[in-house]
N, C-alpha and C positions, 0 to 999 in steps of 0.2 A: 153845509157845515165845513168850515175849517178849522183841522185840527192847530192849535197852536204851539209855540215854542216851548222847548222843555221837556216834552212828553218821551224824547228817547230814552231816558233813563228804564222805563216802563220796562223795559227788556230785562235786567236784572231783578226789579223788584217787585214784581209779580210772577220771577223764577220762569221764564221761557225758553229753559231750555232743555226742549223738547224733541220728540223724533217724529218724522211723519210715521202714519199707522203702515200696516201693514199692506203689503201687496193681495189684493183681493176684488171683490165685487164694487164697485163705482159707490158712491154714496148718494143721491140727491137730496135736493136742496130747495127752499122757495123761499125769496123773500118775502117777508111779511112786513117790513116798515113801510111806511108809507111814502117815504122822502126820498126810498129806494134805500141800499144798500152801497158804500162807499168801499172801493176793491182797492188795497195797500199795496206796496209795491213786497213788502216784509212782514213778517207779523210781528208788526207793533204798528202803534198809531203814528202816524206823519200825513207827510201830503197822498190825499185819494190820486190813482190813477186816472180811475174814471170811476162813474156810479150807476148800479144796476137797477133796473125801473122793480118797484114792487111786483108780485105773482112771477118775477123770472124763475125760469126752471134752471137751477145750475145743477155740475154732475163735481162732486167732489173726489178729488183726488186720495186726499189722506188730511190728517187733522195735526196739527199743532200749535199746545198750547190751549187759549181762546180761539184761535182762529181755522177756517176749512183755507183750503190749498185748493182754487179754483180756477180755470182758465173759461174765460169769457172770448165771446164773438162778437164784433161791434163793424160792421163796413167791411167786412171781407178778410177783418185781419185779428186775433188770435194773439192775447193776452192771457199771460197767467197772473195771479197775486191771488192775495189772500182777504177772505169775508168775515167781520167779528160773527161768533157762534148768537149772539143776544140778536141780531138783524134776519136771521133767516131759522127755518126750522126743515125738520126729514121728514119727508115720508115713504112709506113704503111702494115698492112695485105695484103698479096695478093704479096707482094713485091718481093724483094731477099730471098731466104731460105738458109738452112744451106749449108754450102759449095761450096754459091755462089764465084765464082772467076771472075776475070776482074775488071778493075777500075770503079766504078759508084762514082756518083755529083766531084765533084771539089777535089782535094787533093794539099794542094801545098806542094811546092820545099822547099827543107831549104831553097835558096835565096832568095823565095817570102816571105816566114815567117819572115828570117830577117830583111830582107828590112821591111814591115809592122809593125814587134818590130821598129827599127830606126826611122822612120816616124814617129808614135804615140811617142816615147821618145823627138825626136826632136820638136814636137807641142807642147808637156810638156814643154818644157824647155822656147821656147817664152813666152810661155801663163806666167809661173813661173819667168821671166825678167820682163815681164811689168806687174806683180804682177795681174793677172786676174785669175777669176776663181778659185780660190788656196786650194778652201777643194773640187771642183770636179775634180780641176787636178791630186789631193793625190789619188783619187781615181781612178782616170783611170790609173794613173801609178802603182797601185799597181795589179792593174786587170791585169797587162802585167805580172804579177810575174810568173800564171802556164805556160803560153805561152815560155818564156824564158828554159824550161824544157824541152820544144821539140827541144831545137836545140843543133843537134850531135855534132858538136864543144865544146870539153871542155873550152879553152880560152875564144872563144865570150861567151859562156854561162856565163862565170866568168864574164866578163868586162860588156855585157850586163846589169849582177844581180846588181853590183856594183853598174853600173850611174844610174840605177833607185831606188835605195836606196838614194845613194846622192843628187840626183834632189827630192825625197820625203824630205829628210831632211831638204832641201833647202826650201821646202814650207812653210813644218810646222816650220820653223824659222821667216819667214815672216807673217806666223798668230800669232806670238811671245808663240808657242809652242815648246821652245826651250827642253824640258822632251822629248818632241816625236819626236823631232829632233834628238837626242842624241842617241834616240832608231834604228832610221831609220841607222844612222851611224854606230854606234855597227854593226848591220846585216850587212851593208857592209864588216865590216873586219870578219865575220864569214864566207861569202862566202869567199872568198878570201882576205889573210892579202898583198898580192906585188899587187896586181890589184889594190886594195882600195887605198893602197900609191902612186901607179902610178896615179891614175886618181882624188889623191887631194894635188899633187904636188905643182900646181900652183894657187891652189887659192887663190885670192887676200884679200877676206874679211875677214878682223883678227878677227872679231866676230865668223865667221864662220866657223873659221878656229881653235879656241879658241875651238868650239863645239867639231868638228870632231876631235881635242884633247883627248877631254876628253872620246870622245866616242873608241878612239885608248886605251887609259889607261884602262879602264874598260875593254875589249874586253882582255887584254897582265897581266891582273890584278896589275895593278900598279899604279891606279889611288887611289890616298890619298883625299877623298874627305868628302865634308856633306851633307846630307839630313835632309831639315826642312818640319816638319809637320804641317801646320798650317789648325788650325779651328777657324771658327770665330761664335759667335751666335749675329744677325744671320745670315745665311750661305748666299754665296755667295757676298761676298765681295768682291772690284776686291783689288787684290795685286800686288806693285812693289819692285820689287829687284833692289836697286840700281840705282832706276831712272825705270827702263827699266818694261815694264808690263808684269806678270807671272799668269795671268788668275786669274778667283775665286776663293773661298775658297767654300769647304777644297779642298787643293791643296797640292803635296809635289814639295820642293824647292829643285831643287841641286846646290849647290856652290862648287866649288873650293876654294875659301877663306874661313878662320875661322871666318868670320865679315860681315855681310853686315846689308843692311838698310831696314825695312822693312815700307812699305806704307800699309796703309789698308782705305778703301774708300769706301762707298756705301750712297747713297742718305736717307737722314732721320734722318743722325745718324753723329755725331763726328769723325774728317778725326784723324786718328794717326800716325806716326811715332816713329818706333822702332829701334836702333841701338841694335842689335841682335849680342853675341858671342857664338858661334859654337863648344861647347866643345868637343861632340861627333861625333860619327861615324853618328847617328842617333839621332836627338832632334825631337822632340813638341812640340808646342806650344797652346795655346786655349786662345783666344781674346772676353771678353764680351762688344762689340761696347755700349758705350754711348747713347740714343737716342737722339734725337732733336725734335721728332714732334711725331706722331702719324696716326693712318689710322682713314680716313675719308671715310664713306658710305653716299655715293649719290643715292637715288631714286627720282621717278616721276613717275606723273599719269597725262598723258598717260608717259609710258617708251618711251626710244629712244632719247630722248636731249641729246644733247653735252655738256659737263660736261666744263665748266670755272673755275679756280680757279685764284683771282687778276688781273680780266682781259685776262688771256691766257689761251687758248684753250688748255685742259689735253689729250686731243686724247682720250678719253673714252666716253663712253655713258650711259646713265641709262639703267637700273640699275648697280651699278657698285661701285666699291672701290677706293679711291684714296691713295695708297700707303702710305707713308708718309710724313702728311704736319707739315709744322713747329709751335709749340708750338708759341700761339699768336693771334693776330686781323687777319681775313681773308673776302674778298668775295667772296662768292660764287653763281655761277648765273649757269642756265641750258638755252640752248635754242633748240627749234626746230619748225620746218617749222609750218606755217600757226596760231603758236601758239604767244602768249604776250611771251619775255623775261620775265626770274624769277632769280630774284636775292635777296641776302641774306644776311646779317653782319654773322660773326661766328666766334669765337671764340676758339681754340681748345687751350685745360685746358690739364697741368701735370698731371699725376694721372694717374688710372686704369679703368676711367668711357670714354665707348664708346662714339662716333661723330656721329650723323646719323642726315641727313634732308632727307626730301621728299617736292619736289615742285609740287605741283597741278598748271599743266598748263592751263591757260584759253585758250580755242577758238575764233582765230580772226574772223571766218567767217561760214556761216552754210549753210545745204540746205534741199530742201523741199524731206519727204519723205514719207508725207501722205496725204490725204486731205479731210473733209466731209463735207457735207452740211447740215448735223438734222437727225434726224431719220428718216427710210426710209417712204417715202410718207407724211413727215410733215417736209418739209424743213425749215430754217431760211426765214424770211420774214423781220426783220429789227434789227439784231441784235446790242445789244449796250456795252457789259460790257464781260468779261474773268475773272473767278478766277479757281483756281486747291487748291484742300484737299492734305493733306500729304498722303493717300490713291491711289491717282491717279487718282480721280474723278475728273471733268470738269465740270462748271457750265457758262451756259448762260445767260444775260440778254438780252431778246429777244422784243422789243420794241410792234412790230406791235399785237401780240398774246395777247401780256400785260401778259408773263410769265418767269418763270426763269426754264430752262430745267438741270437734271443732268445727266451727262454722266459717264458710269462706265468707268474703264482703258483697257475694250474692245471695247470701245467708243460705246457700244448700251446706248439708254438709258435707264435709270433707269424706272421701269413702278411705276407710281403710287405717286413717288414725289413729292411732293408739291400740290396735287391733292385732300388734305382731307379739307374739306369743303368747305368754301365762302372765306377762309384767302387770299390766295393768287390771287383770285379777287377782292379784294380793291385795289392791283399796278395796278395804269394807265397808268405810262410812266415810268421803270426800266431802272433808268441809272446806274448803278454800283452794282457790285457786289464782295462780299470775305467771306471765308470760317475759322474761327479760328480754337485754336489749338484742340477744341473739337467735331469739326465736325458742329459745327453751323453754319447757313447760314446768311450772311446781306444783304440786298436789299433795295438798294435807288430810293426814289420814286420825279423824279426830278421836276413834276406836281403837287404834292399834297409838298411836302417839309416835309416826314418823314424816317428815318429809321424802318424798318420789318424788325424784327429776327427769325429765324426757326431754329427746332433742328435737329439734322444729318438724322431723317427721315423726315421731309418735312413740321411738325406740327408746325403751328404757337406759339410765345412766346410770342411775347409782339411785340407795335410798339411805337418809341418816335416821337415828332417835328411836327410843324405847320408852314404853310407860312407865314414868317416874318422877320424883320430885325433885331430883338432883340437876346440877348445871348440865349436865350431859345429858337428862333425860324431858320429854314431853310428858305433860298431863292433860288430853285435852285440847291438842293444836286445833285453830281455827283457820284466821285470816292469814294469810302470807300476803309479801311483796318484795319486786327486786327491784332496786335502784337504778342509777346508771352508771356506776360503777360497778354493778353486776351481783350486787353482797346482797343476801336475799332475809328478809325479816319475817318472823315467826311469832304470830299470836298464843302466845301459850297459855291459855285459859284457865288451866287445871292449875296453875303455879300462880297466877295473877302477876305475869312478867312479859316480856320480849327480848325473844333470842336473835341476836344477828348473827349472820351464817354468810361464810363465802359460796361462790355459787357449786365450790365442790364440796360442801356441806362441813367445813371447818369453823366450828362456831368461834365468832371473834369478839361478841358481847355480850352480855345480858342486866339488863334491870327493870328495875319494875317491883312493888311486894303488893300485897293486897292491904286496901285501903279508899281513900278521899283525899288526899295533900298531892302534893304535888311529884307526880313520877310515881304517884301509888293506882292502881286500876283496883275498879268495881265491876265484876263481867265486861272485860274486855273482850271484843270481837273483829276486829275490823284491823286494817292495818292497810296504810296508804304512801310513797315515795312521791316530792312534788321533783322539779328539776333543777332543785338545790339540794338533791339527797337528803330533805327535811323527812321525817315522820312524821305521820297524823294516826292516831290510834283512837277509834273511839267507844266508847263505853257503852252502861246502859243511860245517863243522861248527861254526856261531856263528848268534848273532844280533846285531846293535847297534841301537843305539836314540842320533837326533842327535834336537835341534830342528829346525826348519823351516830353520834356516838353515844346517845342515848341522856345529853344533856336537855334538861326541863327547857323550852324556852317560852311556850303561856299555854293557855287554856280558854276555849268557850264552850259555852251551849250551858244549862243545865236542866235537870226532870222536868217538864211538864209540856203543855199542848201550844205555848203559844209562839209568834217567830222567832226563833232564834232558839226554842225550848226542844229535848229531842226527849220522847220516849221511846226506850230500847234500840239502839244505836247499834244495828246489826253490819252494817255493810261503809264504806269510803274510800274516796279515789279521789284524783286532781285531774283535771283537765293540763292543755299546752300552755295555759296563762298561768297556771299554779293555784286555780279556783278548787274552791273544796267542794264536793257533793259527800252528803250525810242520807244515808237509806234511817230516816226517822220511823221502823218499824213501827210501832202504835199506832201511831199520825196519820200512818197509810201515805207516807209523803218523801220527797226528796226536798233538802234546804240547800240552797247552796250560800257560802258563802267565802270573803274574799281571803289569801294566806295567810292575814293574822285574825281573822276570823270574823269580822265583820260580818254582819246579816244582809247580802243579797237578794233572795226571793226563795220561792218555794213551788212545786208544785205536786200533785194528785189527788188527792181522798180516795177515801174508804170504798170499796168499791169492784164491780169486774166488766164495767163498760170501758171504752177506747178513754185512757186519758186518770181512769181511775185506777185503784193499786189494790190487789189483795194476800198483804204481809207481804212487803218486798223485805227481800234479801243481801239483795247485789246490786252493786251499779258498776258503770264501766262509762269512761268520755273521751270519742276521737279529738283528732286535730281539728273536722271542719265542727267542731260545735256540737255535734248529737252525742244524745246521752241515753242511756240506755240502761233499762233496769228489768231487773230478774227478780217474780214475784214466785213463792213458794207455795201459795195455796194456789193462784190462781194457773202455776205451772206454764208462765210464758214467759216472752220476754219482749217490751213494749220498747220504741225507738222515740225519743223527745229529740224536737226541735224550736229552737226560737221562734211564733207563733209567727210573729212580723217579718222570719228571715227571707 
């Protein structure tokens, strides 16, 4: 068997480049052909060295590629090169040894090997008609390439070599890799120039026949041609010649015309066309694409939403880039599971200045993942009121004790709080409770009708208010809260009003009368500061929302069970986003929902298992997300977290 002309290309395009294996135990070897085994000087096919007799024992060095890395002994003298893996097979220790003879495993016939070339050729070629498969069919037809080497026939080896060149070129025309078509071709007329014209006789397709043209001309050197170079910034632009698609850039072009048209195309940027003339043998080109838009970085907290842009789903996720959007008004919205949709106006501006949002997803829904009852052997006994310090501290108002307990962020409690003298024995009935920005305590006294202030340690400050109906006096105090301006707000029950109070108890406003309109309360209880010094004040079936100075600005919820509906509206707070949480006593439930009131989610029922509520009271919500609520019958207090967090 000699290898014929042409075949060095084989080194690139069956990707040999390879490393031998590793340093270890010897490999052995036995050929099994029967014609012997032909030793390369390189691993590719060219001229044999020499040829090893079938049943030799060779000892392999290391492998690459196709090929074993063997050194043979012939006359005293000590050859290395290299054996195709298809002419010889391994066995183990213990096996065949040297000069073993007789046939062992399987060796076939030239007719079976043909045949098997044929068949695999012939599967190619369907698959390559009805255009299936077409970059793993290149490749199984090209893996036929060493195999074609074993067979003693010079002729079929030629015609063989041939139609599985053509049949490749055929593919990669059909991936409109008409360059590596061209390529495929050439090698056919390098194995054989009357084989190649015999077996593209009659091809019908003038395209492809056009190819195999030019691939005859280059091969006989007579082809008068041009090659364009094009780059584009930035790169990979898809390009067409002549209508027809020639891959990305950078790319080179071969034409047979002096003239063609050039397309250049990529998302983001300005489409062009160029009528292109061809002076040279060899031109370049370098294309600086227009832009149109700009890249847009999308994050979120939590990551993982699906990235929208104008309503259409971008197949991306947070965090993540959004290639290039067009110069202009856009919306952009994030969603994901169990979360509120987040959506956005934006803008993306000319210029050199980055695009980036981050949506912070709220949670529709929570669950329970802690739960205590007081310190240990001094449980709650009728608690009334929930506030939480930017600390992580937890304060109780605890009815029956006639005390207000602190709990650190390891939920023990505090020892010795509020414990220094007779102070915090003058509250008789503690309905409300809240913590400003300075660590001071408020405690409303809904018996007696005054606000008690204490400072981050427990020591009393000063008390204001008297039972009465007058601006100066309480009827009834419930909920409190301070701002962060420090001005502290006073549910005044008894009066159907809200008094605001500086934090050394100099009242600075009050409104509110009893009623249903707007700025009037029906059993008001609750009272909430978001971090616009908004109010949220809620009822027995509403919530409202003034400014700090006790301007109306809207209203939701009303009576009844369903979402969005509160019965008995005992307890309210804002989380760090300025989300609302509503203790919908009745409901056995907390609603949340967003600063103008939108409906969020909901969770607990009725109930004194983990997760369910018996008459909550109070709620309370850190920085990182949990939320926390104070039930009155059931005398604890339960910690929610976003289920998925």
């Amino acid at each position: 068997m000699t290898p014929r002309r042409g075949f060095g290309w084989l080194v690139g395009a069956v990707g040999l480049a390879l490393a031998l294996g590793a340093a270890g135990a010897a490999t052995k070897l036995r050929v099994t052909y029967a014609s012997g085994a032909p030793v390369y000087k390189a691993a590719v096919m060219g001229p044999a060295i020499l040829t090893v007799p079938m049943n030799t024992v060779l000892t392999a060095e290391g492998k690459q590629g196709e090929f074993w890395k063997v050194t043979v002994e012939k006359n005293g003298v000590k050859t290395t090169g290299y054996v195709h893996e298809y002419l010889v097979e391994e066995f183990a220790e213990g096996g065949p040894g040297e000069g073993a003879v007789g046939p062992v495993g399987t060796v076939k016939t030239q007719a079976e090997l043909a045949a098997e070339i044929a068949l695999k050729v012939e599967e190619a070629k369907n698959r390559i008609r009805q255009q299936s498969d077409l970059a793993a069919t290149v490749e199984d037809l090209r893996s036929l390439i060493p195999k074609v080497f074993s067979l003693e026939d010079p002729l079929r080896q030629k015609r063989t070599a041939c139609d599985i060149y053509l049949w490749t070129g055929h593919a990669l025309s059909k991936m409109d890799d008409d360059a590596g078509a061209i390529r495929e071709f050439r090698h056919m007329f390098e194995v054989d120039f009357l084989a190649a014209k015999q077996g593209t006789e009659y091809i019908a397709d003038t395209y492809m026949s056009q190819l195999i043209g030019t691939a005859e001309r280059q091969y006989n050197g007579t082809f008068v041609g041009y090659t364009l170079q094009v780059d584009t910034e930035p790169k990979e632009a898809r390009l067409k010649v002549d209508g027809r698609d020639s891959g990305l850039s950078p790319n080179v072009i071969i034409s047979e015309q002096p003239r063609i048209t050039l397309e250049i195309e990529k998302e983001g940027f300005k489409p062009e066309k160029h009528v292109i003339a061809l002076k040279d043998a060899k031109n370049v080109r370098r294309f600086v694409l227009e832009s149109l838009g700009k890249s847009v970085r999308v994050a979120s907290v939590p990551p993982g939403g699906a990235v929208f842009l104008d309503g259409k789903d971008t197949g991306k996720v947070t965090d993540c880039e959004l290639g290039y959007v067009a110069f202009g008004p856009h919306t952009l919205g994030v969603r994901k599971d169990r979360y509120v949709d987040w959506e956005e106006a934006v803008t993306v501006p000319e210029g050199p200045e980055p695009v980036a949002r981050t949506a912070v997803l709220v949670a529709k829904a929570y669950a329970a993942v802690a739960t205590w009852t007081g310190p240990e052997n001094r449980p709650f006994e009728l608690p009334k009121a929930l506030a939480l310090d930017k600390a992580g501290n937890l304060y109780v108002a605890d009815d029956s004790p006639n005390r207000v307990r602190k709990f650190g962020p390891d939920r023990r409690i505090v020892p010795g709080w509020g414990d220094q003298g007779k102070a915090f024995k003058m509250i008789k009935a503690p309905t409300g409770v809240a913590v400003d920005r300075d660590g001071a305590c408020y405690v409303t006294d809904g018996r007696e009708g005054f606000v008690a202030k204490f400072d981050k340690d427990g020591r009393f400050v000063r008390k204001w208010g008297d039972v009465g109906s007058k601006e100066s006096l309480l009827a009834r105090p419930i909920g409190v809260a301070a701002d962060g301006n420090g001005d502290v707000y006073v549910v005044d029950a008894g009066n159907s009003r809200v008094v605001k109070y500086s934090a050394v108890g100099v009242q600075k406003k009050v409104w509110g009368s009893k009623g249903a309109g707007q700025g009037q309360f029906y059993l008001p209880t609750g009272v909430a500061a978001n971090s616009r010094n908004e109010v949220y004040v809620v009822e027995a079936g509403r919530v409202q929302r003034f400014s700090s100075e006790g301007m109306f600005i809207g209203a939701f919820g009303r009576l009844g069970a369903a979402e969005g509906e509160i019965n008995l509206g005992l307890g309210v707070c804002c989380d760090a986003l300025d989300n609302v949480y509503v203790v919908d006593t009745e409901n056995s439930r907390i609603q949340k929902f967003s600063p103008d009131g939108r409906f969020i989610g909901a969770f607990g029922g009725r109930g004194t298992g983990v997760g369910q509520m018996s008459f909550p009271i109070g709620v309370a919500a850190d920085a990182k997300g949990s939320v926390f609520v104070l039930e009155r019958d059931g005398n604890r207090i339960q910690e929610f977290q976003p289920a998925w967090r």
